[in-house]
N, C-alpha and C positions, 0 to 999 in steps of 0.2 A: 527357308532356313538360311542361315547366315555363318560363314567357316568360322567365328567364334565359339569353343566350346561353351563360355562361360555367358553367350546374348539368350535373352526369353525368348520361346516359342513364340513368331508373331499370331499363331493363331491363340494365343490367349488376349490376346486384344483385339483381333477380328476375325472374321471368318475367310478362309482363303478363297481364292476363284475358282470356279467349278463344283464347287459344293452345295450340297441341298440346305436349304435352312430355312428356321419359320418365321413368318413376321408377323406381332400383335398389331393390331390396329387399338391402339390404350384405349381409347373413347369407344369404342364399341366392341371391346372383350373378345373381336373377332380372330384368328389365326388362320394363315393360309401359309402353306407350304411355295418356297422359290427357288429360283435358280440364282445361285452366285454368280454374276456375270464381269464385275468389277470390284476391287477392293485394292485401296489405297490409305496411306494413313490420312488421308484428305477427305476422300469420299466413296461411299459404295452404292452401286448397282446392282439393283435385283432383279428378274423376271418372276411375278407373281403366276401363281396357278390357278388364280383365277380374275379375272374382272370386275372392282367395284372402284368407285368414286371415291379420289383420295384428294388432297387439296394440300398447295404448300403450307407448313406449318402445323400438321397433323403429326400428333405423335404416336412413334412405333417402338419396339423390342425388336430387335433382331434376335436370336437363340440359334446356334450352331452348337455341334460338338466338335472340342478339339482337342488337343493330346492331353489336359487334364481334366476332362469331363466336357461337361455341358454349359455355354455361355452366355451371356445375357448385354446386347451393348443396346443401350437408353439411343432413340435418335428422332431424325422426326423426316419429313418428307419435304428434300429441296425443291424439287423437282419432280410430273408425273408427264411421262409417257401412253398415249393411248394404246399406241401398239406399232410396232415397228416389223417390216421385212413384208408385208401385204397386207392384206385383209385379216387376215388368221394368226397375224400377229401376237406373242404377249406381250402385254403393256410390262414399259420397264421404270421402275422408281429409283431413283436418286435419293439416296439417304445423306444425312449431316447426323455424323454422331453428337450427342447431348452431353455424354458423360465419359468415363472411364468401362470397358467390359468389365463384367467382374463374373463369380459362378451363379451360374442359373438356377432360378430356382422359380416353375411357372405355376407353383399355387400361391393363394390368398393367405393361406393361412397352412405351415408346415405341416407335416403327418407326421405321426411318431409312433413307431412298432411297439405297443405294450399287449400284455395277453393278461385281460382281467374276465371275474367271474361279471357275468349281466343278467338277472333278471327282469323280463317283461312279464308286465299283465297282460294274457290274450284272453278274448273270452272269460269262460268262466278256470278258467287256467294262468299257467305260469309258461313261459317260452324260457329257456337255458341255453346260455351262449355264452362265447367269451368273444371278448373285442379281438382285434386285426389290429387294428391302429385308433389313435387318437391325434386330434387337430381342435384349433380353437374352434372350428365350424361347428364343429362336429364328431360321429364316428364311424368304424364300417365294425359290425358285427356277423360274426355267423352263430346260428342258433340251430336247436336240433330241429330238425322235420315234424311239419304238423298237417294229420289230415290220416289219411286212408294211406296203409303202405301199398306198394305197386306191386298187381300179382307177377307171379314167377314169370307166365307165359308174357306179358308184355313187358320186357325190358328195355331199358333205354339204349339208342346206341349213338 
């Protein structure tokens, strides 16, 4: 923080040291949870939670939360570390931000909360539901139960 009342949160444009946060690996849709280990407006260091084969020039997302939400800073991999402090080391990355942070946002395609009627053809029947949510993908519905109700004595718990 900085004694101006009137300067931005720096963690709206990075994530600060000591904080958990995720890294996309872009090219392979994968995410792994890390440790904040450096952050500068130059460059940042991660400790990744797990071990995979990264190369410079591989692009990533960072996503932290910070005092207004959830963030997203575009970057790619300066630098990879196998792993540092012994054998059991985590490997640490060196990131170069790409772009400006802006608000996160880690699906494909938004969801949007609507509550509409749905029916399906099941069998030789109809299933009644209404949507959750809609997205360009797709949707999530819930529909009523089909089948055999569950006797009294076996209840779920």
């Amino acid at each position: 923080m900085t004694d101006r009342p009137d300067a931005p949160d720096p963690s709206t444009f990075r994530p600060q040291e000591g904080i958990r946060a995720d890294v996309t690996l872009v090219a392979r849709g994968a995410t792994c949870g890390s440790l904040v280990e450096a952050s500068t407006e130059f460059a940042i260091a991660v400790r990744p939670d797990w071990r995979t084969e990264v190369a410079p020039g591989d692009a990533v997302e960072l996503y932290w939360t910070g005092t207004g939400g959830e963030r997203m800073l575009p970057a790619r991999i300066a630098r990879a570390e196998a792993g540092g402090d012994g054998p059991g080391g985590a490997p640490r990355w060196h990131l170069a931000a790409t772009g400006p942070a802006e608000r996160g946002q880690r699906r494909a395609a938004v969801r949007g909360r609507v509550a509409l009627p749905v029916y399906l053809p099941w069998s030789d029947g109809q299933l009644v539901g209404e949507t959750v949510d809609l997205s360009e993908a797709g949707m999530r519905v819930l529909v009523d139960g089909w089948g055999c109700p569950q006797s009294p004595a076996r209840r779920s718990r």
